[in-house]
C-alpha positions as a printed Julia matrix, in Angstrom:
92×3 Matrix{Float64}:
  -5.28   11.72  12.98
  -7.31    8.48  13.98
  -9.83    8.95  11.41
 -11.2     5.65   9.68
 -11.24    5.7    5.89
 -12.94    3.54   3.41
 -10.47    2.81   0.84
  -8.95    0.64  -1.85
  -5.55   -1.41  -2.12
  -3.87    0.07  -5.06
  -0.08   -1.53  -5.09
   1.39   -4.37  -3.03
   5.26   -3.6   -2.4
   7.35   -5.81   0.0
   6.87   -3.57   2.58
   2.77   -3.31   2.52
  -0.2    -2.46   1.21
  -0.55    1.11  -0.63
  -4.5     1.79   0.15
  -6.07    5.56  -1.38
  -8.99    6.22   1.09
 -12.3     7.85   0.31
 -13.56   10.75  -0.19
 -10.5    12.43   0.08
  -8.42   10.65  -2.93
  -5.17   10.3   -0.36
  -2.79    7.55  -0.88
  -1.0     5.92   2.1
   1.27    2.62   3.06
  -0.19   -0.07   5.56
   3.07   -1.22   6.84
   3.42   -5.17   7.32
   3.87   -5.07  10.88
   0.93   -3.43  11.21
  -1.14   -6.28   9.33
  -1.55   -8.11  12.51
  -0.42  -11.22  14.1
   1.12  -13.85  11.92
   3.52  -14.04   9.22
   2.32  -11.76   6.25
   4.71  -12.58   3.11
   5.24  -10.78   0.11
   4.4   -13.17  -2.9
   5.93  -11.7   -5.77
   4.47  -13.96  -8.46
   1.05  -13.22  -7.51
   1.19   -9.73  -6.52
  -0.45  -10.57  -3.2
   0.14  -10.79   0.51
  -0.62  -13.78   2.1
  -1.16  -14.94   5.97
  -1.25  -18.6    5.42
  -2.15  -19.72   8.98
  -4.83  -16.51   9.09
  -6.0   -17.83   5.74
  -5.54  -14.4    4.42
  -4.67  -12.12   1.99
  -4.47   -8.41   0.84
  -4.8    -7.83  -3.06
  -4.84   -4.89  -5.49
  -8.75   -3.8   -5.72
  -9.45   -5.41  -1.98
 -12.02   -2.92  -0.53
 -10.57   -2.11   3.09
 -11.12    0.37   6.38
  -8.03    1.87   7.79
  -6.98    4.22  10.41
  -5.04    7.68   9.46
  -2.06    6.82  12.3
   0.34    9.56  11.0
   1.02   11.61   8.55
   4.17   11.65   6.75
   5.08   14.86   5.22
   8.74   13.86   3.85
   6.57   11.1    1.53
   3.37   13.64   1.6
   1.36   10.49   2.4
  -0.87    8.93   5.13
   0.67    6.34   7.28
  -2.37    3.85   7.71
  -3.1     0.97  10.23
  -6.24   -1.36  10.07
  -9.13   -0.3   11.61
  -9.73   -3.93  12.9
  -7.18   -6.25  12.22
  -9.03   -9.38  12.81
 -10.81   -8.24   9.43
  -7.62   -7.29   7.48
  -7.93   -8.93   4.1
  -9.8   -11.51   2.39
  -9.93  -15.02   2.97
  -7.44  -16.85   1.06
């Protein structure tokens, strides 16, 4: 726990950001609350997350650092948080 990963966004669901961190291949969920301050919304049509007033957004293929915060072992996945969320996504 509290390790920082390199990793890649690989789905956007409604309720975050699925990332798989390197080296170790491990998928996990970045939760939208933990995105950061603002209002993070799901946009369906474009299969992105967007922070208008941040001018941000999260993306399949965005390149990303998280935080291992928990694991869960029900899902047998990492819960992940941002390792700095005044860099979390790309600018819109």
């Amino acid at each position: 726990l509290g390790e920082t990963l390199d990793g890649v966004v690989t789905g956007i669901t409604t309720v975050g950001a699925y990332v798989q961190g390197q080296p170790f291949l491990a998928d996990g969920l970045v939760r939208l609350p933990d995105f950061g301050p603002g209002d993070w919304l799901h946009d369906r049509d474009s299969g992105v997350i967007l922070n208008t007033r941040a001018g941000r957004r999260v993306h399949v293929g965005l390149a990303v650092r998280v935080r291992v915060a928990a694991i869960d072992e029900i899902a047998e996945a990492l819960v992940l948080v941002p390792e700095d969320i005044r860099k979390w996504g790309a600018p819109a």
